[in-house]
N, C-alpha and C positions, 0 to 999 in steps of 0.2 A: 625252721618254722618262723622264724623273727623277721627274716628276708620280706615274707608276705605279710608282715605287720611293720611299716617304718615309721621313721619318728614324727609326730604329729598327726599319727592317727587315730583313730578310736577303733575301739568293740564292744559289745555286751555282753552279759555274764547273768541273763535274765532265767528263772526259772521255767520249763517246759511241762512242770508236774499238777500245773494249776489250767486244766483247759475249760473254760466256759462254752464253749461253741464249734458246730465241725461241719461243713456242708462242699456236694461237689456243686462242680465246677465246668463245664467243659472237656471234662474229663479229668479235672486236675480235683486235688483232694485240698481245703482249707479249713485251718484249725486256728481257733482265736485263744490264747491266754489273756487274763489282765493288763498285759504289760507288751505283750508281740503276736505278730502271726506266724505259721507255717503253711507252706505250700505244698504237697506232695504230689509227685507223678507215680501213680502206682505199676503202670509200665516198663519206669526204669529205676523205680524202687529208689530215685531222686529227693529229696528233700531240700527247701530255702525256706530262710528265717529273714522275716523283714520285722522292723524296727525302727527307731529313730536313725538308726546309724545306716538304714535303707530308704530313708526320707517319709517315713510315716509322719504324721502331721506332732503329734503326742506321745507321753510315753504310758497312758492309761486308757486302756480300751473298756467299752461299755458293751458293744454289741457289734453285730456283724452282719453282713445278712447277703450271702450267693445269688448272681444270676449268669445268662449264658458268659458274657464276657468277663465278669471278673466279682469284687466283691467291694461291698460300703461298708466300710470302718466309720463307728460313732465312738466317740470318746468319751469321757465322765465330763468333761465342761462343756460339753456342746459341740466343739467341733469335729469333722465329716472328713473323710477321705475317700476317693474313688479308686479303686485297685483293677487298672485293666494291663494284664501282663505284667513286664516289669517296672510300667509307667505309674506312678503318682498322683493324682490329681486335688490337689488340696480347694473344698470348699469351705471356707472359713467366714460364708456372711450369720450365720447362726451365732457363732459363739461370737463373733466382733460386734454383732447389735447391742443398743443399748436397752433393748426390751426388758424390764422388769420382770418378774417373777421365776418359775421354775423351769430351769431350760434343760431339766435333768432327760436325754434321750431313753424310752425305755420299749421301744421294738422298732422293725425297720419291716416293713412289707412292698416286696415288689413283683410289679404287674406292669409287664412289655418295657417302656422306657421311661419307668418313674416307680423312683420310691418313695412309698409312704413313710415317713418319719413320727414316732408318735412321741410327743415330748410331754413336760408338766405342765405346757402350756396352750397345746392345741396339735395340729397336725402339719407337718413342715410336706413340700411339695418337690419333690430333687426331679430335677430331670438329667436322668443319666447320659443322654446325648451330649448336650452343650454343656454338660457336668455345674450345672449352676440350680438354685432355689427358684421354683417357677412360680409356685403359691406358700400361701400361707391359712390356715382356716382355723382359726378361733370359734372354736362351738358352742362355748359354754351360755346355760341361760342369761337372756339378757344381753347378749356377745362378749361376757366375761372368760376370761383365761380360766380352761378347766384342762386337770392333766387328763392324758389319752394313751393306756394302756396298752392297746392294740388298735389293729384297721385288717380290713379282707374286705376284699369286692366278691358279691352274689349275685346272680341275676343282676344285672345291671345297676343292686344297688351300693352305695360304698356304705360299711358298716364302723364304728366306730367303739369298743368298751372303754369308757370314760370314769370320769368320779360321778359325774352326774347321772350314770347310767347307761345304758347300751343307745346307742343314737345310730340314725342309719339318713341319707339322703337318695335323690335318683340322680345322678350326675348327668345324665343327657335331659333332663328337662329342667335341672335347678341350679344354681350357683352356689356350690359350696363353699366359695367364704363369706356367704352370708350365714350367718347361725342360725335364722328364721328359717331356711332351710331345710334343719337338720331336725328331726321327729325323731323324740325319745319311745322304745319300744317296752311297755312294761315286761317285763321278763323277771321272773324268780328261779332261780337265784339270779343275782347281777354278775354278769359275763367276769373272769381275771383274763382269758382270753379267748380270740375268737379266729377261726380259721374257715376254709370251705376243702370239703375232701369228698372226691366222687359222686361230686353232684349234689349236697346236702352240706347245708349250714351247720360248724359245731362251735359249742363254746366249753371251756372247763372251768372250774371253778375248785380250790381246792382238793378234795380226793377225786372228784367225780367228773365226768364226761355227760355230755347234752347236745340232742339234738334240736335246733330249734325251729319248726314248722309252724307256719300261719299264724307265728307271733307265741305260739306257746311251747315253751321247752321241754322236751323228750327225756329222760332219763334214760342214758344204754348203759353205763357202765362206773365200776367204782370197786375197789379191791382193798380199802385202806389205806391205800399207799397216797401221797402228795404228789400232784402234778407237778414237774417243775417245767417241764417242756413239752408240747405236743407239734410232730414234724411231720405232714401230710406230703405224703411223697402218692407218685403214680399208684402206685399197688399197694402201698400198704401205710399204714401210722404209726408211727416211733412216740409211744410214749416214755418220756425220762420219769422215774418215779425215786421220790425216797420215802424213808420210815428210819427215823431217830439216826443212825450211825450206819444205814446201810441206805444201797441202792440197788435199781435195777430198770433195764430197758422192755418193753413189754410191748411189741407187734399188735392190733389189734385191729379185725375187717371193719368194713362201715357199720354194722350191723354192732359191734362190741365184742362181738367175741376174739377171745383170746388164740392167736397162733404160735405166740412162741414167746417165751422169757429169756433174757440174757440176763445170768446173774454169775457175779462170781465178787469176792470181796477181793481179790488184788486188782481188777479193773473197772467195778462195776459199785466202787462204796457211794461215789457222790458225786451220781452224772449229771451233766449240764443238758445236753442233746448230744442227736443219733440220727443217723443217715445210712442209707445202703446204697451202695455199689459196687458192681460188678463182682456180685456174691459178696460181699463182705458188707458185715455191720462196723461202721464206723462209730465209736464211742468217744467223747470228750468228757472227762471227767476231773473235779478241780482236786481230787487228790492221787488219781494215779495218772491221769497226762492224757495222751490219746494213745488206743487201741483199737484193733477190730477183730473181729469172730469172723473168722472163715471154716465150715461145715461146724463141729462142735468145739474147736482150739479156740485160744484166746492166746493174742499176739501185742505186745505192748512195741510201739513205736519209740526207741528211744533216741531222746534229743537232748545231746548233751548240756547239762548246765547245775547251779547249785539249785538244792531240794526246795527252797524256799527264799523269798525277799528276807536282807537280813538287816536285824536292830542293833544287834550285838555290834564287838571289837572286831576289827581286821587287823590281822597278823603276820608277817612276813619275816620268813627265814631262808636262807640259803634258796633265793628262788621260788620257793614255794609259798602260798597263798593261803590262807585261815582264816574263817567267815565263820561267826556265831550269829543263829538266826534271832535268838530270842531279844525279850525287848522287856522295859518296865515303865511304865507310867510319870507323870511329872511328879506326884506323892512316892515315888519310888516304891510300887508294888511292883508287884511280875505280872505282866499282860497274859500270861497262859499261851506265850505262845510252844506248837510242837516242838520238841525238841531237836536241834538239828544243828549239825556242825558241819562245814564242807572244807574242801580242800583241793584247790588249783594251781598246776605242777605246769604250767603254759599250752599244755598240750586236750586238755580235759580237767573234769571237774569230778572228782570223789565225793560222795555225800553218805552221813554216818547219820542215821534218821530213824526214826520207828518204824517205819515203812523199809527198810535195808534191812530190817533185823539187826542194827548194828548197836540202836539205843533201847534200852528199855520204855516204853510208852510212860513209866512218870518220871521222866527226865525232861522236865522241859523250859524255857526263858535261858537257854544259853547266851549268857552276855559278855562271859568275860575267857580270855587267851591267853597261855602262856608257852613256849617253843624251849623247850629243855637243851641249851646249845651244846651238848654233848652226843646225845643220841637222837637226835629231833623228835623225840616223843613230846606228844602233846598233854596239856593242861589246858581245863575248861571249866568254869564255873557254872551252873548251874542258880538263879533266883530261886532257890525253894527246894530244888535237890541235890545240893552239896556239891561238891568236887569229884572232877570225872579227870582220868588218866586213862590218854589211847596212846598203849606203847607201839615201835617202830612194826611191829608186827600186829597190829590193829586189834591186841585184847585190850578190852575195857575193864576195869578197876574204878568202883566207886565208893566216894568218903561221903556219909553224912552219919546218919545213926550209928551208933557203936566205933565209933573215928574221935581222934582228937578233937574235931570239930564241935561248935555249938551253936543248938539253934535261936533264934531269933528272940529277944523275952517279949517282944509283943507276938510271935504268931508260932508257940511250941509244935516241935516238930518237922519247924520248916529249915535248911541250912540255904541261907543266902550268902554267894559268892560271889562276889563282885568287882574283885580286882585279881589280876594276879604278876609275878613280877620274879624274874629269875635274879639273884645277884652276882659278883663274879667268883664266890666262891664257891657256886652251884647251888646257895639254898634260895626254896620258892618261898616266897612270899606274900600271903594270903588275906584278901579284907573278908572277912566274917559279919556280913554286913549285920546289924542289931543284935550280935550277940554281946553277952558279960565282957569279953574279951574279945575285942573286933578284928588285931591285928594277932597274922598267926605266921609262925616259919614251919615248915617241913626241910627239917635240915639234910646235907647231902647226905648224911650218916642214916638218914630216916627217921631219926626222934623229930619230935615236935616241944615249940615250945611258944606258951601264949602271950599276949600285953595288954596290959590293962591300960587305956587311955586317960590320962590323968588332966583331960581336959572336957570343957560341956560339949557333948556334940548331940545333935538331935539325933534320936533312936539309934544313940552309937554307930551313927553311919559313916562308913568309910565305901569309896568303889577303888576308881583308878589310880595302878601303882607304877609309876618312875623311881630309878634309881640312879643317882648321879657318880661324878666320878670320885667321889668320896666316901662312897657307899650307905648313901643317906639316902633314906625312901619320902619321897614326896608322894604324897596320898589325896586323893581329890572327897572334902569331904561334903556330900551333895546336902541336896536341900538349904544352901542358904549359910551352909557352915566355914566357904573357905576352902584353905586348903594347912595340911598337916605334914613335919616334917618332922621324923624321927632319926635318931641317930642311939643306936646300940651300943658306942663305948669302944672301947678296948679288946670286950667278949660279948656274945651272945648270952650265956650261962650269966652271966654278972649283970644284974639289972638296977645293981647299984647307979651306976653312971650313965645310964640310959637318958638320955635329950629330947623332949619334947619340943616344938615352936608352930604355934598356929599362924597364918597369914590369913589378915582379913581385910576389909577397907579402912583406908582412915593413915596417918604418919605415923610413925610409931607398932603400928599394927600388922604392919605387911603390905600394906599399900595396894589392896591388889583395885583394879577397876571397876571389878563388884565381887562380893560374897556369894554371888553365884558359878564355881566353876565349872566347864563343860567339859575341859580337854587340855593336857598338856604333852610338852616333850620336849626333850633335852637334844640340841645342836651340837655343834661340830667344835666349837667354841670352850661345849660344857655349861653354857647359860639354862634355865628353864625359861623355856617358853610356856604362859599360861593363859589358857581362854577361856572366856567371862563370859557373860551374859551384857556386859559392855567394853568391848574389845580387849584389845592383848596388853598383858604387862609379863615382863620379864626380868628375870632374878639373876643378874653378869656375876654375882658372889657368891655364889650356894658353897664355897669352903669357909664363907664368914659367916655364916649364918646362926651359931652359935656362940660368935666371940662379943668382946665387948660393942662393935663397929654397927652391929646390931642392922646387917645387911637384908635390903627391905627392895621391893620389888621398881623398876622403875617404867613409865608409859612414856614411850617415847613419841616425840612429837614430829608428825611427817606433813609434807604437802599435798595438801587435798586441791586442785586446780587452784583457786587464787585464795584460799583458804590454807591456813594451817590449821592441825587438828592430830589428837591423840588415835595413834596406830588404832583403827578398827573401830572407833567410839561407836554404841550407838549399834551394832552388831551382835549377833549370839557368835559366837566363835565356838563350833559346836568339835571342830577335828584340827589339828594340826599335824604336818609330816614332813619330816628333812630328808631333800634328797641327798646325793653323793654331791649338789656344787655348795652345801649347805643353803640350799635357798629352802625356803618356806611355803609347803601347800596349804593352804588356810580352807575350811570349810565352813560357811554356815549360814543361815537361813536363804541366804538370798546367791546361792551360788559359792565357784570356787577363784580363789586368786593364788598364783603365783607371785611371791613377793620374793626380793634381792635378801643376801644372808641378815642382811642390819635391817631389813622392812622397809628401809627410806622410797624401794621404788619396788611399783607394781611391773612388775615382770609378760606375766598373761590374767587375762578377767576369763572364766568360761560360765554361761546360762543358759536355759533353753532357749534363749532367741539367738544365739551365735554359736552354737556348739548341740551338739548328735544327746546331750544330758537330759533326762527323762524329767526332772523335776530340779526345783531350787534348792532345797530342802537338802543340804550335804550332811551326814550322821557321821560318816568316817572316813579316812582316807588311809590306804595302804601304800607303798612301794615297794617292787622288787628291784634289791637292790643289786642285780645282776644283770638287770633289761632297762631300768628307767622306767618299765610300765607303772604306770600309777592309776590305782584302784577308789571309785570314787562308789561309795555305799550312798542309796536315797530309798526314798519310801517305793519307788518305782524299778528296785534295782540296780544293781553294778554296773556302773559302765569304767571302761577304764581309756587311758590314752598314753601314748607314748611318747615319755618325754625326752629331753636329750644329756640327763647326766644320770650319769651310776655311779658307784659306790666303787674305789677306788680298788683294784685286788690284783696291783702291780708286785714287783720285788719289797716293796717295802712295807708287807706285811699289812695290810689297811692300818697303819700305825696312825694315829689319833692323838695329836694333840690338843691339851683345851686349858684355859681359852686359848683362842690364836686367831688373831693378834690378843696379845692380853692389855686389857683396857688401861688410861689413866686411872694412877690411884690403887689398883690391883694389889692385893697385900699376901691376897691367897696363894695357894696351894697350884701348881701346875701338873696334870697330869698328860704321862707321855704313853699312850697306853698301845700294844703289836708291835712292842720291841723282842726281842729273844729273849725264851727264861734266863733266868739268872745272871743277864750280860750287863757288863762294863757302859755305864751311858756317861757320855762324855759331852758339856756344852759350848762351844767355842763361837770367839769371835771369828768373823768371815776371814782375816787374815792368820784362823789358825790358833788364837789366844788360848788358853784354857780358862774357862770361866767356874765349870762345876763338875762335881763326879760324882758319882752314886751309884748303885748296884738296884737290878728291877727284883721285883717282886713277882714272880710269876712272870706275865705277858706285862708288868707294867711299871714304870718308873716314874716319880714323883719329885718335883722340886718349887724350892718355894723363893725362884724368882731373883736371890740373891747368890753373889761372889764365893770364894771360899772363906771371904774374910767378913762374911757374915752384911756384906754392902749390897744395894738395893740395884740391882744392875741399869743403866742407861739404856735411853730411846735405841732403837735400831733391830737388825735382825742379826739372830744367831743361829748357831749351826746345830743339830743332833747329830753325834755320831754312836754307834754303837758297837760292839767288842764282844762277838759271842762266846759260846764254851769252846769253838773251836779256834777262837784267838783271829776270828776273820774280824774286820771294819768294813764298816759302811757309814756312809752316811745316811740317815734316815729320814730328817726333814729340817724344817726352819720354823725358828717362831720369831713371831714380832713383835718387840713393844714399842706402843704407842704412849708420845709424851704430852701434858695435858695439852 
């Protein structure tokens, strides 16, 4: 499968469960998401997905609107795309004008070879031949910008439902971009939209249906239900309807009466529009996707992809991909969104949702991940409904009420979860965001045990947790607070010796860029990498960070074209992610950068004007560290791209040393971690020396730099060998010290 995806390519990972709109074509079936289209051939039961990565203009669709040749994509900023076959045709004079006011697009009506555009500003004039803007008609009184809801041509005249009211002109005797032209029609109620079906002018207006004759409007129909779409096809009318948490599609002759209902709540909760063809009703609906009813079945089209745009962490283990949808606010509430967790194994997308039956409906703002490196079962946090466990056999197990857990003291009853963090001796580690006790372990044994933070933090808030190679949690404390780094001691059980240290702005304090953090992560090195709300600063000493040396974060100073300037200044650095060359994918507001292991050089820049990415707005970024693909999360959806390093998984066990090279001045702790349990680590000079020996601990072995004679070892590089329980050697790797 990798074959047909190589390096320097992209794809998307965009949701299909979200359809606002669905009309044929030529025979061909078209379905619009927020974020992409599909194309179906019902003939050969074919489906394509177009997208930015297919050259759609945008990665945020607004509207859509079929004709014989193909179909017009409006976008939420204005710009137009013409879709004829597999060709493109980007019109972009709308959204690149400098016109003032509302250019928000909100329908598209077409008649022979022009579509009507109706914006907040007046009525755009496309002509689909030479695929360019042929007019323009500002109607409002006085020739003021009035938005234009709708358009349908009647009897020769063009109609208009406006703010200003329903307006209508004669096109063969008047010039419609004069507004003087344009004759407002009294009519009660004022048209939401207006259409022509079977020879007779309609318009709807909330629950109800109208016809309007000789200037006065008819009343045929009205069930309670909310119009949200009316689709006048040859024979019949597709009205979309909802009422509170449900929906339904509802056939209806010129006359009003009723011929058929489509309703079902797994396809039919909250339809967009409906079309028919070739016996089948075709349904778009933004929470179960597109389906059609053929005689009395209902048939869901599935197109694979995750259930939902996501807000949360991305997560990667062994290959596999972990998207939490949920999201919280800049005050750190829970956005409400549904509950939903996915998972992407290269080949497809699994999604564990209310809608799968997989989540309970009040599970929801999943924000936070954690990958159990034992048996890959998952961990997921929950904003407001505790912590969720999907074992490798997909039972769910949830902690909040009645759980070690505690709720919120500003919002009882709620459990915010908001970090989570495996360490290497299997226990998880948990931020409990605004509870008494915010930091919590669930130890491998299954007891729990909680910590009191013995520092100010606002609403005891903790989210994201990192753990270094000294098994010290660095914890992102939001809102303004910093960040926090605990170390446990000796024991868990013994909270005697337990280490607090806050890093905040300012010398002395942690030095970070700003007190606002967004995102951290630990390199190849062993450094913390940390992102602010004004660029990166990074911690080369996290084994000092407790001693007297009182080791403090530093912003390193790189070349900005003929400018020097601190790594990132001046930037949200909202993601950071280390591939396998240790280089650094950086995410945030304005796009993504590849940056060299040290940051001194930009590598690759990717934005929506040079690259397939939906939006600037980067939230997270993932790698798999088997392929190099890298997983770029935006308000507009995953895209991801294939980059050219992975993650090492030669004979020498991805053995990881940090730092390396280790820096001047270095006093700390060396950690040499996928060496063999229990073996013999031996450090030599290149000609063989013996410099150190010591025995691993597990997968890992620790040294701190100096001789056996207790001397500070000299510049240069040295050898790892290692001596397992079967008495084999290897060499294992090199480290480097650098002299100042």
């Amino acid at each position: 499968a990798q074959s047909t995806f190589p390096i320097g390519s992209w794809r998307e990972h965009l949701p299909y469960e979200q359809m606002i709109q669905v009309g044929e074509s030529n025979g061909l079936i078209w379905a619009a998401t927020p974020y992409a289209l599909v194309r179906i051939d019902p003939e050969t039961n074919t489906l394509e997905r177009k997208s930015r990565i297919t050259g759609l203009a945008e990665g945020r669709i607004s509207k859509i609107a079929v004709y014989e040749a193909g179909v017009v994509v409006a976008y939420t900023n204005s710009n137009i795309d013409i879709l004829e076959g597999d060709k493109v045709h980007h019109v972009p004079d709308f959204f690149r004008s400098t016109i003032s006011g509302d250019k928000t697009i909100n329908n598209i009506f077409i008649s022979g070879n022009e579509a009507y555009v109706s914006t907040g500003l007046g009525i755009l004039v496309l002509d689909l031949e030479k695929k360019e803007i042929s007019n323009t008609y500002i109607i409002g009184s006085n020739g003021n910008k009035s938005a234009v809801f709708a358009v349908t041509i009647f009897d020769s005249l063009l109609y208009a439902a406006t703010g200003e009211g329903l307006k209508r002109m004669n096109q063969k005797t008047l010039n419609p971009a004069d507004y003087a032209s344009w004759e407002t029609v009294s009519v009660s109620p004022a048209p939401g939209g207006i259409f022509s079906f079977s020879g007779q002018l309609f318009f709807h207006r909330n629950d109800s249906l109208f016809i309007l004759s000789k200037d006065t409007a008819r009343f045929i129909y009205s069930d309670g239900w909310n119009i949200v779409d009316a689709n006048p096809l040859s024979g019949q009318l597709l009205l979309a309807e909802t009422k509170g948490n449900t929906g339904r599609i509802v056939e209806i002759t010129v006359e009003g009466m009723v011929t058929k209902i489509l309703m079902d709540d797994r396809y039919t909760s909250s339809p967009g529009q409906a079309t028919f063809f070739r016996n089948r009703y075709w349904i778009a609906d933004s929470v179960s996707g597109l389906s059609f009813m053929q005689g009395a079945a209902f048939e869901r089209e599935h197109i694979n992809g995750p259930g939902a745009i996501s807000s949360g962490e991305i997560r990667e283990s062994k290959g596999i991909i972990w998207v939490a949808a949920g999201g919280v606010n800049s005050l750190w509430r829970p956005e409400g969104k549904p509950g939903g967790l996915f998972s992407y194994n290269g080949e497809g997308w699994t999604n564990f949702t209310a809608n799968s039956n997989a989540l309970p409906d009040s599970i929801s703002d999943i924000i936070s991940i954690a990958i159990d490196p034992v048996d890959q079962s998952v961990w997921a946090g929950s904003f407001g409904g505790g912590l969720m466990h999907i074992s490798s056999a997909n039972e769910l197990q949830i902690y909040s009420q009645n759980s070690p857990l505690e709720p919120a003291l500003f919002s009882p009853g709620k459990y915010f979860i908001s970090g989570l963090a495996f360490d290497r001796e299997g226990n998880l580690w948990i931020s409990n965001y605004g509870s008494a006790r915010p930091l919590v372990v669930k130890k491998k044994d299954n007891t729990w045990q909680k910590f009191s933070v013995p520092l100010p933090l606002v609403e005891n808030g903790l989210s994201a947790i990192v753990i270094d190679a000294f098994n010290q949690k660095w914890i992102i404390s939001p809102r303004g607070n910093g960040l926090l780094v605990f170390n446990h001691g000796e024991s868990l059980s013994n909270t005697g010796d337990d280490r607090y240290k806050s890093f905040r702005m300012g010398t002395g304090a942690g030095n970070l860029p700003d007190d606002e953090v967004l995102s951290i992560a630990i390199d190849k090195n062993g450094f913390v990498w940390i992102g602010t709300a004004n660029g990166i600063g990074i911690v080369q000493c996290p084994g000092e960070v407790f001693t007297p040396r009182q080791c403090e974060t530093i912003r390193p100073v790189v070349s900005q074209g003929n400018f020097n300037g601190y790594l990132f200044e001046g930037q949200r650095v909202q993601a950071i992610a280390i591939d396998g060359a240790n280089r650094k994918w950086i995410g945030t507001k304005n796009g993504v950068w590849l940056i060299s292991p040290d940051g001194e050089k930009t590598i690759q820049r990717f934005t929506t004007d040079n690259s397939p990415l939906p939006d600037n707005d980067i939230t997270a970024i993932a790698i798999n560290s088997q392929t190099g693909e890298v997983f770029f999360s935006t308000a507009a959806g995953i895209y991801s791209y294939r980059s050219d390093a992975t993650e090492n998984t030669g004979s020498s066990n991805d053995l990881l040393i940090f730092p390396n090279p280790v820096p001047p001045g270095y006093t700390g702790t060396i950690g040499i971690r996928g060496v063999s349990a229990n073996g013999i680590i031996k450090i030599t000079t290149p000609d063989g020396r013996l410099v150190f020996q010591t025995n691993s601990l597990g997968g890992q072995a620790v040294w701190n730099g100096r001789d056996y004679r207790g001397r500070s070892v000299a510049s240069g590089i040295y050898l790892v060998f290692e001596t397992d329980e079967l008495k084999k050697d290897r060499l294992a790797g090199k480290i480097v010290f650098i002299s100042k």
